[in-house]
PDB file of N, CA, C and O in Angstrom:
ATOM      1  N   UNK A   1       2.854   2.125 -18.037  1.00  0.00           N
ATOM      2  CA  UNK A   1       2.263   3.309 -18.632  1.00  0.00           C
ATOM      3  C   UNK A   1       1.579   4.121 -17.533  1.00  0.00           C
ATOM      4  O   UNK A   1       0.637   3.716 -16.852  1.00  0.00           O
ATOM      5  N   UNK A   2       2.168   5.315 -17.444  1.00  0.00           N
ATOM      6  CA  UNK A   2       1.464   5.791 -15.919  1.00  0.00           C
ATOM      7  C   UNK A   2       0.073   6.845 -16.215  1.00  0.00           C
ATOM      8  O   UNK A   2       0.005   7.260 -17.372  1.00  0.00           O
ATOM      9  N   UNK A   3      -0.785   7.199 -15.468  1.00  0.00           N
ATOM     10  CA  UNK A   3      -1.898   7.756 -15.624  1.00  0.00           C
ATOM     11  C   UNK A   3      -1.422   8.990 -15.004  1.00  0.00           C
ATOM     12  O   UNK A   3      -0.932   9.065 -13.877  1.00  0.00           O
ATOM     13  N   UNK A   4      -1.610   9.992 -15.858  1.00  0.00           N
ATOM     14  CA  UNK A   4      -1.627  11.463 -15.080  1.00  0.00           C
ATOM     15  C   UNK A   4      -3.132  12.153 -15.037  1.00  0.00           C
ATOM     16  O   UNK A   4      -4.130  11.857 -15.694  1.00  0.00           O
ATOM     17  N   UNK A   5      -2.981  12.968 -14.236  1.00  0.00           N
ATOM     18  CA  UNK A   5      -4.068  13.958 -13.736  1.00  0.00           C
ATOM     19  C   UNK A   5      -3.918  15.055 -14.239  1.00  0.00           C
ATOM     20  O   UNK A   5      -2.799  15.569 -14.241  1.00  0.00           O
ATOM     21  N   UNK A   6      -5.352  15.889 -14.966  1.00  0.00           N
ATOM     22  CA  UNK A   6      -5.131  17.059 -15.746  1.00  0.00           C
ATOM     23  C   UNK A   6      -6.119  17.969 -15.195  1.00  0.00           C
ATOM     24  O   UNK A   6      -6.832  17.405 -14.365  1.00  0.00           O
ATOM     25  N   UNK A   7      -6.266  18.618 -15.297  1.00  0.00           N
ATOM     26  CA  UNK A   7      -7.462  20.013 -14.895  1.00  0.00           C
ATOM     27  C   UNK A   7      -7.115  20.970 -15.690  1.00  0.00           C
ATOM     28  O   UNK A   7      -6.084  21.637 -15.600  1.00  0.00           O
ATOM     29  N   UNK A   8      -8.323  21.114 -16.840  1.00  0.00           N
ATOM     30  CA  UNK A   8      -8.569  22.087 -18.092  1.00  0.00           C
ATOM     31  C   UNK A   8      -8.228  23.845 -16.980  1.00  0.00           C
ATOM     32  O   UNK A   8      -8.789  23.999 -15.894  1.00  0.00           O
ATOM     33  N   UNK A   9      -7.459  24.695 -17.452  1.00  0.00           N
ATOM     34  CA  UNK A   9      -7.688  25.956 -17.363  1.00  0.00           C
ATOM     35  C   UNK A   9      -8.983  26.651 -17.363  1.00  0.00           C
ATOM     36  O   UNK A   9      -9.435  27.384 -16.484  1.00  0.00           O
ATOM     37  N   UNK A  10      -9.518  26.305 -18.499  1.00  0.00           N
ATOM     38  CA  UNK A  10     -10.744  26.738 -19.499  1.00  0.00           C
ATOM     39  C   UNK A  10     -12.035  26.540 -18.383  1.00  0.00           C
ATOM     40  O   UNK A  10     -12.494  27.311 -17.540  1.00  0.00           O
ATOM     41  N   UNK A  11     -12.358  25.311 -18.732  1.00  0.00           N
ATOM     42  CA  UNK A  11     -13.483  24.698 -17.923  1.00  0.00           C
ATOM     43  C   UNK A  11     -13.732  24.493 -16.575  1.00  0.00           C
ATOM     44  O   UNK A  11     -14.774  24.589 -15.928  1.00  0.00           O
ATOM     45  N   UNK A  12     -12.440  24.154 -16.217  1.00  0.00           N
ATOM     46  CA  UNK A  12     -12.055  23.431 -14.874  1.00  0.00           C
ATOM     47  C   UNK A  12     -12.192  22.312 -14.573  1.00  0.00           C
ATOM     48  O   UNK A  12     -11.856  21.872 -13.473  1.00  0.00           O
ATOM     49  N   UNK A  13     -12.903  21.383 -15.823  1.00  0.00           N
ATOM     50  CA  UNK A  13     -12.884  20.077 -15.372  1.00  0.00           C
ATOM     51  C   UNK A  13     -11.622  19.171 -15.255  1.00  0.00           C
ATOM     52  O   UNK A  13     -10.587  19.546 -15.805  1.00  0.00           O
ATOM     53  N   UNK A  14     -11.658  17.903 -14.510  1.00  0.00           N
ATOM     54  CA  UNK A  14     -10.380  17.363 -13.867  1.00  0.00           C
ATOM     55  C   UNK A  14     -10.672  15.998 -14.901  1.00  0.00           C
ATOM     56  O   UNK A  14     -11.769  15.440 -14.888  1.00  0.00           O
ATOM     57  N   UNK A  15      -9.719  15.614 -15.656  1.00  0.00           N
ATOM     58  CA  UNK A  15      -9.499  14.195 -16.309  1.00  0.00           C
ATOM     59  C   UNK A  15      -8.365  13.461 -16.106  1.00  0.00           C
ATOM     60  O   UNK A  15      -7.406  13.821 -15.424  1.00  0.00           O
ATOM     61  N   UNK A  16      -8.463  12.560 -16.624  1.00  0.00           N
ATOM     62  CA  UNK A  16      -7.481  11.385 -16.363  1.00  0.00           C
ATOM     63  C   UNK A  16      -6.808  10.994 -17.683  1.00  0.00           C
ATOM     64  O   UNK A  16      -7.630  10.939 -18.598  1.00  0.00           O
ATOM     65  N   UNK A  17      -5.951  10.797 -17.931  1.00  0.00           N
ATOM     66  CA  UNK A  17      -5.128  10.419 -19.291  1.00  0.00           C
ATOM     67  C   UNK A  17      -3.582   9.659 -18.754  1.00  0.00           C
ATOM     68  O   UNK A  17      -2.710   9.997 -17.953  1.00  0.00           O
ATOM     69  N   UNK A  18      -3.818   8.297 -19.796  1.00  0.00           N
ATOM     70  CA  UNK A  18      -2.686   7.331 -19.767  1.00  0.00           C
ATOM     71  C   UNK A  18      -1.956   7.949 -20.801  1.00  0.00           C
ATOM     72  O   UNK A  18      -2.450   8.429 -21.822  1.00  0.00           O
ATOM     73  N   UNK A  19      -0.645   7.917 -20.469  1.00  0.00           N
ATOM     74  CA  UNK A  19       0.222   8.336 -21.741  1.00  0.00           C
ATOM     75  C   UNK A  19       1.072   7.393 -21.771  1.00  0.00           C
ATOM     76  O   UNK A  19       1.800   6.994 -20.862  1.00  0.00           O
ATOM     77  N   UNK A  20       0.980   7.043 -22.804  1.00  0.00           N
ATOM     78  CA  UNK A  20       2.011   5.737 -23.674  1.00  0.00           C
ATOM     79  C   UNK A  20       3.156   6.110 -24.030  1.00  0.00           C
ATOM     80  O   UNK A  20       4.079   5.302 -23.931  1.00  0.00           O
ATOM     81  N   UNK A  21       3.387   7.371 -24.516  1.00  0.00           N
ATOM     82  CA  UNK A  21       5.180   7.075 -24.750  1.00  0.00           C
ATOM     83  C   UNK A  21       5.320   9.146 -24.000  1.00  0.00           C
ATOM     84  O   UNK A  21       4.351   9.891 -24.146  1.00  0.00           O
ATOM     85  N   UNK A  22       6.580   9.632 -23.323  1.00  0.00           N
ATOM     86  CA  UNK A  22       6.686  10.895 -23.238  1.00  0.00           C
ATOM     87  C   UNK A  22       6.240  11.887 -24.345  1.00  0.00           C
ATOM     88  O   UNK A  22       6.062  13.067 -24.045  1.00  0.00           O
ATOM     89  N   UNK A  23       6.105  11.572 -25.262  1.00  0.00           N
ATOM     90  CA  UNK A  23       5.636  12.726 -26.382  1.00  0.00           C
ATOM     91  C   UNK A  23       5.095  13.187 -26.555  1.00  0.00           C
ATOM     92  O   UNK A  23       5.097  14.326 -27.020  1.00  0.00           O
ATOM     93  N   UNK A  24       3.690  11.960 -26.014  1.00  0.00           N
ATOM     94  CA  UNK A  24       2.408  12.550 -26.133  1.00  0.00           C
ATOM     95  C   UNK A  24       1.844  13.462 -24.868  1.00  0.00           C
ATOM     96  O   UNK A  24       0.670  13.823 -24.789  1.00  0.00           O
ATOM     97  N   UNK A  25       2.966  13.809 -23.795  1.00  0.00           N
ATOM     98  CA  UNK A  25       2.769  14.588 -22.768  1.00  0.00           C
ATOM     99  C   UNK A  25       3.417  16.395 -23.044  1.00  0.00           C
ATOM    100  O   UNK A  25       3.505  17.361 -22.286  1.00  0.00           O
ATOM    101  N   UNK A  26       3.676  16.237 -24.126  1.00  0.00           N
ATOM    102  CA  UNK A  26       4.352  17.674 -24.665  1.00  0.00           C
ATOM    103  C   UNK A  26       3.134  18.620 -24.517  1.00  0.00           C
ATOM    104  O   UNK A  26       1.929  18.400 -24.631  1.00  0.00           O
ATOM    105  N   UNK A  27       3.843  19.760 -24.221  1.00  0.00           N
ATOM    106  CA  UNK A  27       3.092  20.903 -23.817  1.00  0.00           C
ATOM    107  C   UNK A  27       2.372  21.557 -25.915  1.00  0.00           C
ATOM    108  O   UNK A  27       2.901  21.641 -27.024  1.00  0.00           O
ATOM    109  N   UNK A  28       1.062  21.817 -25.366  1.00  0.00           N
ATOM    110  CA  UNK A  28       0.076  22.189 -27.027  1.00  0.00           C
ATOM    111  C   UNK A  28      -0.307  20.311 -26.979  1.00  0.00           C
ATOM    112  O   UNK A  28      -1.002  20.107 -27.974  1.00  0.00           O
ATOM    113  N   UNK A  29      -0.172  19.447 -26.481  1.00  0.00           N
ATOM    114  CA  UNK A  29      -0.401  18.096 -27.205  1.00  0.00           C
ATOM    115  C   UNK A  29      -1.577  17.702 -26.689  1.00  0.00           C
ATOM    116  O   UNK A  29      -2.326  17.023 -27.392  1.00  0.00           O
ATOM    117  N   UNK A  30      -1.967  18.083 -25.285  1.00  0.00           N
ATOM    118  CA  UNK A  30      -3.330  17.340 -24.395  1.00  0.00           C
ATOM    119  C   UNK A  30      -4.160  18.337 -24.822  1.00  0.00           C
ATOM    120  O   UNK A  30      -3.611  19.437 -24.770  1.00  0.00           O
ATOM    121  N   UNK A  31      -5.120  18.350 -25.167  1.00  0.00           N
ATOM    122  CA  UNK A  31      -6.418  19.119 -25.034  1.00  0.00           C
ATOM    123  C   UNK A  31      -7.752  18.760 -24.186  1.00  0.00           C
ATOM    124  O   UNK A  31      -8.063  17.580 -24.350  1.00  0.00           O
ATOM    125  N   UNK A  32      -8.395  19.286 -23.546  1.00  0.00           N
ATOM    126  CA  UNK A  32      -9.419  18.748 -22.360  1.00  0.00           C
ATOM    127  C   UNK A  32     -10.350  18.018 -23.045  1.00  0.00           C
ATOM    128  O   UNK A  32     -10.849  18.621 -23.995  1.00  0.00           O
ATOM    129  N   UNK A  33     -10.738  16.894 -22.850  1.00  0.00           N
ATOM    130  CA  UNK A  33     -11.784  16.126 -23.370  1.00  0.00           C
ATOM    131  C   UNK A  33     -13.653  16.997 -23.054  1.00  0.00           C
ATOM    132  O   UNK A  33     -14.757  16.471 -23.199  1.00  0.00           O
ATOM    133  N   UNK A  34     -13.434  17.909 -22.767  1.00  0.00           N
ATOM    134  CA  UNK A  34     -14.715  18.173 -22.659  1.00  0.00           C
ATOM    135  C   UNK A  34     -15.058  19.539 -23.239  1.00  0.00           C
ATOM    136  O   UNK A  34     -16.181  19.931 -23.556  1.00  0.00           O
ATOM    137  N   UNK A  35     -14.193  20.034 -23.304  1.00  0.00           N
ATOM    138  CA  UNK A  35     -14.050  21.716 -24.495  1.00  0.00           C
ATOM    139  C   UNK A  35     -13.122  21.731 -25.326  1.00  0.00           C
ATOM    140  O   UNK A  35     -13.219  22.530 -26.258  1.00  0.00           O
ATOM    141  N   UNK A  36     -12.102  20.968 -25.248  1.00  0.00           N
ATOM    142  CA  UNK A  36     -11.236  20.256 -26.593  1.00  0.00           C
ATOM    143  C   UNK A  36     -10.005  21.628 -25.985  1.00  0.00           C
ATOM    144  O   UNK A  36      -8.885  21.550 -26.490  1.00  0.00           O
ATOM    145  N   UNK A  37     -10.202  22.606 -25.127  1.00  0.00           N
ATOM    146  CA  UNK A  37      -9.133  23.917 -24.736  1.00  0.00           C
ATOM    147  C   UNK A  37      -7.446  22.798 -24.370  1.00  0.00           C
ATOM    148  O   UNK A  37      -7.161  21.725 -23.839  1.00  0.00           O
ATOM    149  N   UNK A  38      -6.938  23.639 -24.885  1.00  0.00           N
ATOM    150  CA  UNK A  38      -5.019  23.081 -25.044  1.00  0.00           C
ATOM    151  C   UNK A  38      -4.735  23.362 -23.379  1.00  0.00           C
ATOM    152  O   UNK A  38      -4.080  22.623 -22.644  1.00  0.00           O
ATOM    153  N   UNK A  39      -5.207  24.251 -23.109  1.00  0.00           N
ATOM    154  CA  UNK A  39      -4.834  25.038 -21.815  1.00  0.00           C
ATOM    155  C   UNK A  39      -4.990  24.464 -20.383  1.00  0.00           C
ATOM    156  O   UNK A  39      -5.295  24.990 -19.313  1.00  0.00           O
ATOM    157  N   UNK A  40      -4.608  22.930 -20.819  1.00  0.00           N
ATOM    158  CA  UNK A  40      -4.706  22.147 -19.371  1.00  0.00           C
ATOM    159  C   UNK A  40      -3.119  22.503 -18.655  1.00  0.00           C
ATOM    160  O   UNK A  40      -2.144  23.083 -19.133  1.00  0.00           O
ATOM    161  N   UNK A  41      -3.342  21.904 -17.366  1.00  0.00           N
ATOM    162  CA  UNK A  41      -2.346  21.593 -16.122  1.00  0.00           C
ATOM    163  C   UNK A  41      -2.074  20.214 -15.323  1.00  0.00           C
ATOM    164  O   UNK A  41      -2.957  19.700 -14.638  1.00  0.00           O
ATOM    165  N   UNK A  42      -1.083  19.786 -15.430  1.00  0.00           N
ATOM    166  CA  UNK A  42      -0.971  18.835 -15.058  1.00  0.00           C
ATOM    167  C   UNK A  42      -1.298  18.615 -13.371  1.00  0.00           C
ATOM    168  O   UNK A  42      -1.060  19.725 -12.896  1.00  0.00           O
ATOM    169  N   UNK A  43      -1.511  18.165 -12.816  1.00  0.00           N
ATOM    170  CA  UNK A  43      -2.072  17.541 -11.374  1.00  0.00           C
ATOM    171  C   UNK A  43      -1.389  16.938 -10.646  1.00  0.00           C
ATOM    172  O   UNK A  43      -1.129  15.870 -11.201  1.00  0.00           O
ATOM    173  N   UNK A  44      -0.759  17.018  -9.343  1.00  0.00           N
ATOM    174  CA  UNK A  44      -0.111  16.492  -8.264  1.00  0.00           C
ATOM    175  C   UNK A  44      -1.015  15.125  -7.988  1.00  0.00           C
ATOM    176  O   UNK A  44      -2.199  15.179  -7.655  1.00  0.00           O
ATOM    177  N   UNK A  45      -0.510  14.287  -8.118  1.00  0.00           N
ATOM    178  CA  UNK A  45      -1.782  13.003  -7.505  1.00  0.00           C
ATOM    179  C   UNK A  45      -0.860  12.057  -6.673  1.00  0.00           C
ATOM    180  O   UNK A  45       0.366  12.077  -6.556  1.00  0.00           O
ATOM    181  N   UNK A  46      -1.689  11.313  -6.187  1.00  0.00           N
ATOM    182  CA  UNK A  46      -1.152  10.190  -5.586  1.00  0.00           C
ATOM    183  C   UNK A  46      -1.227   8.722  -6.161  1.00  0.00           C
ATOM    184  O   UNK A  46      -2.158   8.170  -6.747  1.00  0.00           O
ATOM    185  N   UNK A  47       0.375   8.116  -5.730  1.00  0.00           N
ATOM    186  CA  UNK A  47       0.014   6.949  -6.180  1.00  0.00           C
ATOM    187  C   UNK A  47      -1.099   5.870  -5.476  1.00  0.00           C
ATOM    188  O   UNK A  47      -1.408   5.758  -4.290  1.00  0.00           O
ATOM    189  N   UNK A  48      -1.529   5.197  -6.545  1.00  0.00           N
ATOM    190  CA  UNK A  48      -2.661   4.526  -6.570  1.00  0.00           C
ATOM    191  C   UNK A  48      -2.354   2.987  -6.374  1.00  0.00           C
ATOM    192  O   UNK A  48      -1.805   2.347  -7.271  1.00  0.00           O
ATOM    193  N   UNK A  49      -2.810   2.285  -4.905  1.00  0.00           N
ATOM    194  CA  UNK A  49      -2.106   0.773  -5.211  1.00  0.00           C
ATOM    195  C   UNK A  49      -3.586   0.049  -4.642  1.00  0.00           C
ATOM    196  O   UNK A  49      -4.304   0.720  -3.901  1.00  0.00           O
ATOM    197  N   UNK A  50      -3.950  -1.207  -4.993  1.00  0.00           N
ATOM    198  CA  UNK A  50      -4.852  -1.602  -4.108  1.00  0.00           C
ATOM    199  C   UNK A  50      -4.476  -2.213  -2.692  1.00  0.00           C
ATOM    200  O   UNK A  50      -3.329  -2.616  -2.498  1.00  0.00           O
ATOM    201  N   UNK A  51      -5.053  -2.254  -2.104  1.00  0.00           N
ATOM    202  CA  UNK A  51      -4.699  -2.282  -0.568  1.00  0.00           C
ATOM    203  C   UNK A  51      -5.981  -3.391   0.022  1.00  0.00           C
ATOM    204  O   UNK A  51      -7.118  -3.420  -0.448  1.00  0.00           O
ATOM    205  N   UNK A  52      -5.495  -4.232   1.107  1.00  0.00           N
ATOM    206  CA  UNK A  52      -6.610  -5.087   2.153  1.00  0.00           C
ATOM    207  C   UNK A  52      -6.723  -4.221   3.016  1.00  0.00           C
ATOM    208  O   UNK A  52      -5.770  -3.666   3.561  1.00  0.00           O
ATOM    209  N   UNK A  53      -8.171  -3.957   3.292  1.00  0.00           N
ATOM    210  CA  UNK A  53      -8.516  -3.452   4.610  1.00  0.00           C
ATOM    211  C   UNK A  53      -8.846  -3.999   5.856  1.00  0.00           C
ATOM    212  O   UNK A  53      -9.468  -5.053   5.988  1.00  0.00           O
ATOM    213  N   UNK A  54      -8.587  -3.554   6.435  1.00  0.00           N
ATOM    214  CA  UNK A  54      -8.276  -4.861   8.265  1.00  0.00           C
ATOM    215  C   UNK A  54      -9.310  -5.262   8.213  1.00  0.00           C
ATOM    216  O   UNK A  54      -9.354  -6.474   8.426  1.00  0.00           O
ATOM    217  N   UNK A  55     -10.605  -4.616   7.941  1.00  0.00           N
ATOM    218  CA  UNK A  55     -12.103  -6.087   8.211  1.00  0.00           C
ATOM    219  C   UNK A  55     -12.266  -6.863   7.161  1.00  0.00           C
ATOM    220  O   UNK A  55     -13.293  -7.540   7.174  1.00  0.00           O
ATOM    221  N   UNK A  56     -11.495  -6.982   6.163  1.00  0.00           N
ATOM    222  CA  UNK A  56     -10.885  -8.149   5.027  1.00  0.00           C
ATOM    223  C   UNK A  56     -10.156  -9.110   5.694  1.00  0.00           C
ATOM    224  O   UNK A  56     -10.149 -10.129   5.004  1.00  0.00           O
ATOM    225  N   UNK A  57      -9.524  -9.260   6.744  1.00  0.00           N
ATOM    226  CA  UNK A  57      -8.638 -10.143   7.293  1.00  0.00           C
ATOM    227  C   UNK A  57      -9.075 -10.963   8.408  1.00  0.00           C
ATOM    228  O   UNK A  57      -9.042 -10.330   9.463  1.00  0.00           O
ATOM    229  N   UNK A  58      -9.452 -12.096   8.519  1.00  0.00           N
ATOM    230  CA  UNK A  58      -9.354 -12.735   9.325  1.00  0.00           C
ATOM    231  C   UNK A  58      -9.290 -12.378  10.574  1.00  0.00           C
ATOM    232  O   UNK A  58      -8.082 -12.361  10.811  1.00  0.00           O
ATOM    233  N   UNK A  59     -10.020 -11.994  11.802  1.00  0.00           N
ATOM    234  CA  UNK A  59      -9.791 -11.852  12.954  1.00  0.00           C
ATOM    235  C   UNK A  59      -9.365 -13.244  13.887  1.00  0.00           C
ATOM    236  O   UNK A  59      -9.935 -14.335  13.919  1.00  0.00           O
ATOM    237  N   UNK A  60      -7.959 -12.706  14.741  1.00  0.00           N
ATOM    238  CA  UNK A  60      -7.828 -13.878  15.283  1.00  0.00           C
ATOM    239  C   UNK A  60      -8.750 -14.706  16.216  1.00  0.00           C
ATOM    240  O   UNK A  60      -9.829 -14.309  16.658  1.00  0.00           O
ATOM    241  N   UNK A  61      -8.084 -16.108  16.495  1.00  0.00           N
ATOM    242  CA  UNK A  61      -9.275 -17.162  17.121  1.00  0.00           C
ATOM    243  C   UNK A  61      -8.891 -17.087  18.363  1.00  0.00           C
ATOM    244  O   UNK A  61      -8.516 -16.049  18.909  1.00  0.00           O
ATOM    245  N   UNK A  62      -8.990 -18.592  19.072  1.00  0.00           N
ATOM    246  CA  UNK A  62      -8.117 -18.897  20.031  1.00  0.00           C
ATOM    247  C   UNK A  62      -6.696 -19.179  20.402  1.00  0.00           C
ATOM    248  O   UNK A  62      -6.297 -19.946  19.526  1.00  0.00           O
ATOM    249  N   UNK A  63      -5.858 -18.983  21.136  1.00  0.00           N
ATOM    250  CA  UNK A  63      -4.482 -19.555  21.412  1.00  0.00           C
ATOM    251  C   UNK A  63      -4.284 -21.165  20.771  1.00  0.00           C
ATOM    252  O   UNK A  63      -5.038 -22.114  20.986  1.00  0.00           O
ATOM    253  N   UNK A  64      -3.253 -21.163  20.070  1.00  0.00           N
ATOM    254  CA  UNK A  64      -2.931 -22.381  19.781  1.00  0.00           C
ATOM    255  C   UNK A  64      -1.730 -22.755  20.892  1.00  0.00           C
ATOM    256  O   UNK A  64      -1.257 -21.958  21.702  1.00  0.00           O
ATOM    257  N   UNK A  65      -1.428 -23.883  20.764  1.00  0.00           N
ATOM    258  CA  UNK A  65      -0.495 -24.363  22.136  1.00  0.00           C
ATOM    259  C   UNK A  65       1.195 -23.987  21.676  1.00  0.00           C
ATOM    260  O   UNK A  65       1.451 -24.581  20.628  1.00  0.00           O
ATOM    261  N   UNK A  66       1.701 -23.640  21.891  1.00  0.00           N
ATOM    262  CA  UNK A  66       2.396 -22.856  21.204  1.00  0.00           C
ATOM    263  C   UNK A  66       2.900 -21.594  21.466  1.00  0.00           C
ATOM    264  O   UNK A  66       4.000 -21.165  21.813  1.00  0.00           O
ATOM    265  N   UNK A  67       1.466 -20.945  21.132  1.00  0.00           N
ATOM    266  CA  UNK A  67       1.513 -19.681  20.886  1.00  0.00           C
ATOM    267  C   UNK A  67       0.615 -19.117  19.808  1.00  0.00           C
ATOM    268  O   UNK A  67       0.236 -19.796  18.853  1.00  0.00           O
ATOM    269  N   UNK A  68       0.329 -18.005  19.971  1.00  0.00           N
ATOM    270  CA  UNK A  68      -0.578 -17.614  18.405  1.00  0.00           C
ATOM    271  C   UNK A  68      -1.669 -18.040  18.389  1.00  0.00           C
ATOM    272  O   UNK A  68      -2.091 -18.734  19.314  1.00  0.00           O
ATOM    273  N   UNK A  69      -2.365 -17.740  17.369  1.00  0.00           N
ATOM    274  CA  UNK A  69      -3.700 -18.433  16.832  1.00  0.00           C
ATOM    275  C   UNK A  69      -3.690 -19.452  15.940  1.00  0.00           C
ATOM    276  O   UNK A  69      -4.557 -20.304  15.745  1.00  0.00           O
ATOM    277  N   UNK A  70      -2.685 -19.306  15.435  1.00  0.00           N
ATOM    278  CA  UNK A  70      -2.258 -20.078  13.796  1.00  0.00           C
ATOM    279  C   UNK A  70      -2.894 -19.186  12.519  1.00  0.00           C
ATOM    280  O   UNK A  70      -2.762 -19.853  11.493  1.00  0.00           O
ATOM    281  N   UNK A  71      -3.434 -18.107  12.293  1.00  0.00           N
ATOM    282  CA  UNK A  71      -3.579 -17.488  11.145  1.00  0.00           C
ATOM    283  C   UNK A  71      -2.170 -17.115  10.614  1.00  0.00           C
ATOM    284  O   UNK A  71      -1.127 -16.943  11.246  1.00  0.00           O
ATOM    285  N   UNK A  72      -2.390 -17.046   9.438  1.00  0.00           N
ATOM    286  CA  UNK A  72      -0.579 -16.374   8.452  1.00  0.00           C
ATOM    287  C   UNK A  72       0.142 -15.647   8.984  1.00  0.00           C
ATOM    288  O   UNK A  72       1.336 -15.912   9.128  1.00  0.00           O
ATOM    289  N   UNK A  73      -0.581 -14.212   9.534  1.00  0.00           N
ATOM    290  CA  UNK A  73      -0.415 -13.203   9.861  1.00  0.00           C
ATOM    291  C   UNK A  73       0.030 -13.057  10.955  1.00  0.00           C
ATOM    292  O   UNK A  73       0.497 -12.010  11.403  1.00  0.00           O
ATOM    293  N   UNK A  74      -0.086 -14.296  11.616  1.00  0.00           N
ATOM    294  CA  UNK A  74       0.611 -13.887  12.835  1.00  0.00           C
ATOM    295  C   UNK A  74       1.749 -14.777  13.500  1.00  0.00           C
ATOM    296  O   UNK A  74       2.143 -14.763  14.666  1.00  0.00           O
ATOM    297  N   UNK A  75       2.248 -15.711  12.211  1.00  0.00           N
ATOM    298  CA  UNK A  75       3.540 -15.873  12.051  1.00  0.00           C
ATOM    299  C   UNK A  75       4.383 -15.131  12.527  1.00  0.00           C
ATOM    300  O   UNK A  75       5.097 -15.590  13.419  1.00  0.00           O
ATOM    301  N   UNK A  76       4.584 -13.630  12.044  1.00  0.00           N
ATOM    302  CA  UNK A  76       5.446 -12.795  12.489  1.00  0.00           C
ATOM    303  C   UNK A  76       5.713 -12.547  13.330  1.00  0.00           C
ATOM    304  O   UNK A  76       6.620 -11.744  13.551  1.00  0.00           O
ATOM    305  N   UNK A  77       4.793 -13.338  14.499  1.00  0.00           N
ATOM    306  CA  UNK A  77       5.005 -12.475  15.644  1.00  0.00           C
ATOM    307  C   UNK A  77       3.790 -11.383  16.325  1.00  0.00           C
ATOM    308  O   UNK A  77       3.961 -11.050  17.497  1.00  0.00           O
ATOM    309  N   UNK A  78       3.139 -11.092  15.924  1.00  0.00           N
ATOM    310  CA  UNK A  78       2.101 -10.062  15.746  1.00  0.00           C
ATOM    311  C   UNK A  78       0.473 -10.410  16.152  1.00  0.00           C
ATOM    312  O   UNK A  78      -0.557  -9.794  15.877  1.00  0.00           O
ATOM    313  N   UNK A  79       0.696 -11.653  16.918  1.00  0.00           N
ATOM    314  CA  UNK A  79      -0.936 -12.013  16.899  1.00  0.00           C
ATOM    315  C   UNK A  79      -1.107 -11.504  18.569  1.00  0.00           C
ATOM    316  O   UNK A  79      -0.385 -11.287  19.542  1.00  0.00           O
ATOM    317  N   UNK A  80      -2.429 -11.475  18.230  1.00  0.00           N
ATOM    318  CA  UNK A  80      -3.513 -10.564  19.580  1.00  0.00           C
ATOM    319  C   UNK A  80      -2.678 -11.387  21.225  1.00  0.00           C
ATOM    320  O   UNK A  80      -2.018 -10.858  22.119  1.00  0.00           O
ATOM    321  N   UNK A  81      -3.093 -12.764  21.026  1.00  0.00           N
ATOM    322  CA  UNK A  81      -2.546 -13.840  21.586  1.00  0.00           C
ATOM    323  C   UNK A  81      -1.379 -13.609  22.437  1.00  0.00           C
ATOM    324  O   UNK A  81      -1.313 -13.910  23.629  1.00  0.00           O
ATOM    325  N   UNK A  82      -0.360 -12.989  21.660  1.00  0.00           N
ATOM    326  CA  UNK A  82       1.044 -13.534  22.553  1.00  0.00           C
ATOM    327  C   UNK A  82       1.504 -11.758  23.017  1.00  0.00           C
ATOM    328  O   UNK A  82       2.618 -11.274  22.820  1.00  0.00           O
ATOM    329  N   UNK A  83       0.352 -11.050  23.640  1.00  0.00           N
ATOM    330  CA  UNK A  83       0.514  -9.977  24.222  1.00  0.00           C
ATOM    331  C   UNK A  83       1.705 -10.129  25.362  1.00  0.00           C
ATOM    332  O   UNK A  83       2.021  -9.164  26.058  1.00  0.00           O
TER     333      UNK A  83
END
């Protein structure tokens, strides 16, 4: 069920509305939750995903013998280590 972005004509305020089936996205059908005006616009937005941010992750340790540190992440190939 995707969330669209609206901004009243009228007011100018910006809301958010899940729409459950296409129908209820028909033009006369949304009205602005805050002056009840028909005369909204739909909104360019971006998709929305949650994301880890790099100081969420584990900074690597020391060299393991090997290679790497041994964190997950640097399985791939990718650790500080094997510059």
């Amino acid at each position: 069920m995707p969330l669209y972005e609206y901004q009243c004509n009228d007011c100018r305020a910006g809301f958010e509305l899940l729409i459950r089936r296409p129908e209820e996205s028909a033009p006369g059908k949304i009205a602005c939750p805050h002056c009840q005006s028909k005369k909204v616009e739909k909104q360019l937005s971006l998709t929305a995903a949650p994301s880890i941010s790099d100081s969420s992750l584990p900074v690597c340790g020391l060299p393991q013998p090997g290679g790497g540190c041994g964190l997950p992440q640097c399985g791939s190939g990718g650790c500080h280590w094997d510059g």
